[in-house]
N, CA, C and O atoms as a printed pandas DataFrame, in Angstrom:
     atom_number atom_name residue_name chain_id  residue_number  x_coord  y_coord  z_coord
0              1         N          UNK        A               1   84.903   16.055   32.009
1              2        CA          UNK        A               1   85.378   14.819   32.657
2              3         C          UNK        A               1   86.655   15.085   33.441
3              4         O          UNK        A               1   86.693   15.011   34.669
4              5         N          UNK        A               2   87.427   15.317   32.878
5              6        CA          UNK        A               2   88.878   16.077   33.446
6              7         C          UNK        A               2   88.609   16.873   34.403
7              8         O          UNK        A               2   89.383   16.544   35.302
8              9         N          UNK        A               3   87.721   18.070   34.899
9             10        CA          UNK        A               3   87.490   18.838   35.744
10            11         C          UNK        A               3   86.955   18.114   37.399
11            12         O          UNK        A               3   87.206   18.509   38.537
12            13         N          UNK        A               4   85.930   16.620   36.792
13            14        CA          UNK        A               4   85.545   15.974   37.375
14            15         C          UNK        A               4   86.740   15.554   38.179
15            16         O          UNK        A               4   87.098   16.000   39.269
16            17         N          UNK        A               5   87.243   14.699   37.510
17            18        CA          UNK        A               5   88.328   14.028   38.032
18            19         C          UNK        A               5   89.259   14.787   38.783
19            20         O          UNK        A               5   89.864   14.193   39.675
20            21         N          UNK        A               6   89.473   15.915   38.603
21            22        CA          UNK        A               6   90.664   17.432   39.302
22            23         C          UNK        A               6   89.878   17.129   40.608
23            24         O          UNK        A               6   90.374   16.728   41.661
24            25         N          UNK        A               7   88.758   17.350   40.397
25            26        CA          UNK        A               7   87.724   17.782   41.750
26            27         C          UNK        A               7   87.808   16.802   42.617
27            28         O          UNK        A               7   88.175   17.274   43.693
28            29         N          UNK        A               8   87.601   15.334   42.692
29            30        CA          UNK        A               8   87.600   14.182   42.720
30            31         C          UNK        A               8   88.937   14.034   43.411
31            32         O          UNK        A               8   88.942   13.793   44.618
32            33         N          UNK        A               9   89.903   14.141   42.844
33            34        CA          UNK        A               9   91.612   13.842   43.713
34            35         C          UNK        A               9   91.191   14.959   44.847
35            36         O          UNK        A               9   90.880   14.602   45.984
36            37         N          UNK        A              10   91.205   16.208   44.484
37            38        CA          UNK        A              10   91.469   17.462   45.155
38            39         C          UNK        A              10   90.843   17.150   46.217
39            40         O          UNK        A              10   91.517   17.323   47.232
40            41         N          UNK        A              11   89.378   16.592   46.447
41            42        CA          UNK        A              11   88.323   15.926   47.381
42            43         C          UNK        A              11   89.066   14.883   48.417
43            44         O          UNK        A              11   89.265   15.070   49.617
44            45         N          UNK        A              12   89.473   13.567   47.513
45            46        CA          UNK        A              12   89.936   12.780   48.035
46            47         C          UNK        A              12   91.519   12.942   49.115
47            48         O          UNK        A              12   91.659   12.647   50.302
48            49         N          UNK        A              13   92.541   13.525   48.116
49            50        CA          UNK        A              13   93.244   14.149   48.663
50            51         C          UNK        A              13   93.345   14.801   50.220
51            52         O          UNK        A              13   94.032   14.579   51.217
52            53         N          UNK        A              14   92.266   15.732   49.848
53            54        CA          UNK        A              14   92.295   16.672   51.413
54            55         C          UNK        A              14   91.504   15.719   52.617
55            56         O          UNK        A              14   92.008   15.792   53.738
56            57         N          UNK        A              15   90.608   15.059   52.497
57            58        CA          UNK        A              15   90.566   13.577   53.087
58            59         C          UNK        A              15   91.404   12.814   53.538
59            60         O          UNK        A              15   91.400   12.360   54.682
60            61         N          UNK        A              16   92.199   12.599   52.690
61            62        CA          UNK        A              16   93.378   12.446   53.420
62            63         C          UNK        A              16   94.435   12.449   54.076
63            64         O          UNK        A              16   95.099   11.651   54.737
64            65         N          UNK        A              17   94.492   14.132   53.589
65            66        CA          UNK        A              17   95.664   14.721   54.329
66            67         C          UNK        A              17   95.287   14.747   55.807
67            68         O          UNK        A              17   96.047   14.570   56.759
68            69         N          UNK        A              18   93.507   15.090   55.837
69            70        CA          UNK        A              18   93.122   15.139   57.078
70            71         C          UNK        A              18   93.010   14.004   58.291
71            72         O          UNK        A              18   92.854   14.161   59.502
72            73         N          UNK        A              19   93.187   12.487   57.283
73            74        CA          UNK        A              19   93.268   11.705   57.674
74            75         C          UNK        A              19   95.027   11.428   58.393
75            76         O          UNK        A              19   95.216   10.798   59.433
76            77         N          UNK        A              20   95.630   11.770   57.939
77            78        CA          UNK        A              20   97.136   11.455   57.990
78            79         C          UNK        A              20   97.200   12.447   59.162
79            80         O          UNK        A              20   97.647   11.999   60.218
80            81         N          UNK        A              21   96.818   13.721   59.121
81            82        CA          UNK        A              21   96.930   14.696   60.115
82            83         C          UNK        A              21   96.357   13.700   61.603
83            84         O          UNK        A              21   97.053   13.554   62.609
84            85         N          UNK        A              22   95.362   13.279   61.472
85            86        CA          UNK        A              22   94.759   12.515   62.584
86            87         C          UNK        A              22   95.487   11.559   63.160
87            88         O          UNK        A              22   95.572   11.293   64.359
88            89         N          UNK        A              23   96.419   10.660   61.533
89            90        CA          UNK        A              23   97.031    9.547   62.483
90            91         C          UNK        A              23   98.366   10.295   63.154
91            92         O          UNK        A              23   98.980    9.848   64.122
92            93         N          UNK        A              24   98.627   11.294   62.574
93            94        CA          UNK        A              24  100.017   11.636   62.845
94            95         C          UNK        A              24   99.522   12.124   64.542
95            96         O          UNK        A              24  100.151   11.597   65.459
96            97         N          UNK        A              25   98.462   13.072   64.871
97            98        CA          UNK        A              25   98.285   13.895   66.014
98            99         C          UNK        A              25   98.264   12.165   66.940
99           100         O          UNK        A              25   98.910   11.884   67.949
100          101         N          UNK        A              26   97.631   11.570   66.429
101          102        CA          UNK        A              26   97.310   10.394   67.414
102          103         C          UNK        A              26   98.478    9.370   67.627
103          104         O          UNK        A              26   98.345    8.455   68.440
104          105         N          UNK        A              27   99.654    9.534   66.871
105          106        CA          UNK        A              27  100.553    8.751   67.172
106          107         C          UNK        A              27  102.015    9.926   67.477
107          108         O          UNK        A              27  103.145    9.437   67.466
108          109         N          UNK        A              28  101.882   11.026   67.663
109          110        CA          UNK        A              28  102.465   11.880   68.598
110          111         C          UNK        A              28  101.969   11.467   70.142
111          112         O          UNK        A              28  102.797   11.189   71.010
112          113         N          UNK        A              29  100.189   11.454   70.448
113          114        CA          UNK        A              29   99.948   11.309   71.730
114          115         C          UNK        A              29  100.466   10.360   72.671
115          116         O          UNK        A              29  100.846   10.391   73.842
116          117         N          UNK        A              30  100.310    9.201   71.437
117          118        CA          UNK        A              30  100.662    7.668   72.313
118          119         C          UNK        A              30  102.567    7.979   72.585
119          120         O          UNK        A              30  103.146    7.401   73.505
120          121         N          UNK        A              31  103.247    8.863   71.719
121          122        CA          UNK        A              31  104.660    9.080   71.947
122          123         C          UNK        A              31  104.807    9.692   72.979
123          124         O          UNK        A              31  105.752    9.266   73.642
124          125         N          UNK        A              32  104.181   10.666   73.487
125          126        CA          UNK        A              32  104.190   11.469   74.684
126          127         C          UNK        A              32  103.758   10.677   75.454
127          128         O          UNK        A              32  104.431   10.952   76.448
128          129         N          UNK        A              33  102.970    9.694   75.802
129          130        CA          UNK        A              33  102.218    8.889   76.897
130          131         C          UNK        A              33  103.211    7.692   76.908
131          132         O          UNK        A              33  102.861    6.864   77.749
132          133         N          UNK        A              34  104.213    7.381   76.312
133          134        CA          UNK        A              34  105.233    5.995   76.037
134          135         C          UNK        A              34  106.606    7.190   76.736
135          136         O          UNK        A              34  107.486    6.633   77.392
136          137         N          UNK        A              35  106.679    8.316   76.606
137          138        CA          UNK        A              35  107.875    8.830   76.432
138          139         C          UNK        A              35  107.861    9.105   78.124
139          140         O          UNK        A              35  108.817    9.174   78.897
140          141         N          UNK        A              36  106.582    9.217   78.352
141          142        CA          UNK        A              36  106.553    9.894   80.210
142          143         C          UNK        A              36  106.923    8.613   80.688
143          144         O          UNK        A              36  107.967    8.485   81.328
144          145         N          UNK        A              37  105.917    7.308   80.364
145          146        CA          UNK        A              37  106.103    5.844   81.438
146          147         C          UNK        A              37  107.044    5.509   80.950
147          148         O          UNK        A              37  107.157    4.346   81.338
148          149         N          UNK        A              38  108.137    5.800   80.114
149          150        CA          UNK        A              38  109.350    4.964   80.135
150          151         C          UNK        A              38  110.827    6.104   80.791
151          152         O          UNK        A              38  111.992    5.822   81.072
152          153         N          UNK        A              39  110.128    7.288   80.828
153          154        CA          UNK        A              39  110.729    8.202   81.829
154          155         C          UNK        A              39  110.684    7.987   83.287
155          156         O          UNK        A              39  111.597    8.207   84.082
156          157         N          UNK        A              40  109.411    7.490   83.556
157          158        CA          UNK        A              40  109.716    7.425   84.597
158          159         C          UNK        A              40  109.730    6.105   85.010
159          160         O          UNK        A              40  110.009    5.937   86.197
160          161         N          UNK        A              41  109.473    4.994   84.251
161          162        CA          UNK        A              41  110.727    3.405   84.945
162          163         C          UNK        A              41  111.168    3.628   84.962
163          164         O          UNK        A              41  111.704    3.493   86.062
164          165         N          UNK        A              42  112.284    4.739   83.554
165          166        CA          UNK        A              42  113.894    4.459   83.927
166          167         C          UNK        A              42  113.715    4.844   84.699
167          168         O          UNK        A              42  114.184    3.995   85.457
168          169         N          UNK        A              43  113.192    5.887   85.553
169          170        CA          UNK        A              43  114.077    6.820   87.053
170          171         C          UNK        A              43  113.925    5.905   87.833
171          172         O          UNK        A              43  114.828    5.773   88.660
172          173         N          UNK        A              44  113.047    5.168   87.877
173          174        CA          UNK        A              44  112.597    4.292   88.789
174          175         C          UNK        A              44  113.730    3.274   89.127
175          176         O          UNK        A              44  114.296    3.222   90.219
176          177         N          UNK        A              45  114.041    2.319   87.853
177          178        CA          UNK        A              45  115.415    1.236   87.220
178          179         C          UNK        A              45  116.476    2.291   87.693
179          180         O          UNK        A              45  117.181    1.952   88.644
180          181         N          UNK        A              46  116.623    3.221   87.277
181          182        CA          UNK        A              46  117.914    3.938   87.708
182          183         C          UNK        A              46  117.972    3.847   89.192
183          184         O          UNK        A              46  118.885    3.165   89.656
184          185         N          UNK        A              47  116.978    4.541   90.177
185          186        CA          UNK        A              47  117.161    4.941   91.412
186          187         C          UNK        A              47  117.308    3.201   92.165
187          188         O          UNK        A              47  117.957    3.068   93.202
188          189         N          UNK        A              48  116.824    2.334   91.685
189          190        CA          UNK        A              48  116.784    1.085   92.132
190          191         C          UNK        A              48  117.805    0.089   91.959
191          192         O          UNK        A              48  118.079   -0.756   92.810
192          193         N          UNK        A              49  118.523    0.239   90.513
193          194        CA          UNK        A              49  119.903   -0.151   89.954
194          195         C          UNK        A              49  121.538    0.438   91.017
195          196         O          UNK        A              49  122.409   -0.182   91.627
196          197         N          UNK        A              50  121.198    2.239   90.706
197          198        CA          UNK        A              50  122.164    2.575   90.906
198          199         C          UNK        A              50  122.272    2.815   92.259
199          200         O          UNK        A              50  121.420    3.600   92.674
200          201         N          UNK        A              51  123.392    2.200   93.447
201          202        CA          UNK        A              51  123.234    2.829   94.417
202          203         C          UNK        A              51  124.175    3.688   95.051
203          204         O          UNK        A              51  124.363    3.819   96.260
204          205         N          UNK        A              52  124.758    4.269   94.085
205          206        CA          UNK        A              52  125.482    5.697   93.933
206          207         C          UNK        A              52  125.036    6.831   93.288
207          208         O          UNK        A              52  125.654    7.178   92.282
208          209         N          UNK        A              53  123.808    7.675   93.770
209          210        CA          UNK        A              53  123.717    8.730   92.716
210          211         C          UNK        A              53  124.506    9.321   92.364
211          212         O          UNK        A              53  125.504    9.446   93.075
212          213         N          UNK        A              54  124.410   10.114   90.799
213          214        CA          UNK        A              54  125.744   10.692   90.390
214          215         C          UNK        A              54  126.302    9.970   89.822
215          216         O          UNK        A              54  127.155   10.528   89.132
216          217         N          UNK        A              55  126.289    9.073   89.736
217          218        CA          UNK        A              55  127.233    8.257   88.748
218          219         C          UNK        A              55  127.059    8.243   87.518
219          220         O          UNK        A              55  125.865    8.518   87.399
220          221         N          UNK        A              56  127.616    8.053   86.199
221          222        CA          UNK        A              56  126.844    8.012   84.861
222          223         C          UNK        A              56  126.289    6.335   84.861
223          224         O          UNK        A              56  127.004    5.434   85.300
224          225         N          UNK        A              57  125.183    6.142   84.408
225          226        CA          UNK        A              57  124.775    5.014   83.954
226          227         C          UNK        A              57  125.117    4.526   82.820
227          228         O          UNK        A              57  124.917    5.353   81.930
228          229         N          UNK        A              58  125.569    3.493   82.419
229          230        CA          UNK        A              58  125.768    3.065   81.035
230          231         C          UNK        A              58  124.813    2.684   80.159
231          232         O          UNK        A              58  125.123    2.345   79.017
């Protein structure tokens, strides 16, 4: 019964890790795809805001 049960977590477990691996890869992607379009509004907000390049933005 005990061996069962070892087997059983060990099963479930790696299921999940594989699962977690998935959400993690898939919520890296959407970070990279949020991290570019808000890279490039700001440049956008920046170049449109500031009309001194060079300046620091606050």
């Amino acid at each position: 019964m005990a061996l069962n049960d070892a087997a059983a977590i060990a099963h479930c477990s790696k299921h999940i890790e594989l699962r977690v691996d998935h959400f993690v890869g898939w919520i890296g992607q959407i970070n990279r795809w949020y991290t570019k379009i808000f890279r490039y509004r700001f440049e956008l907000l920046a170049c449109s805001v500031d009309p001194h390049p060079g300046t620091p933005l606050l």
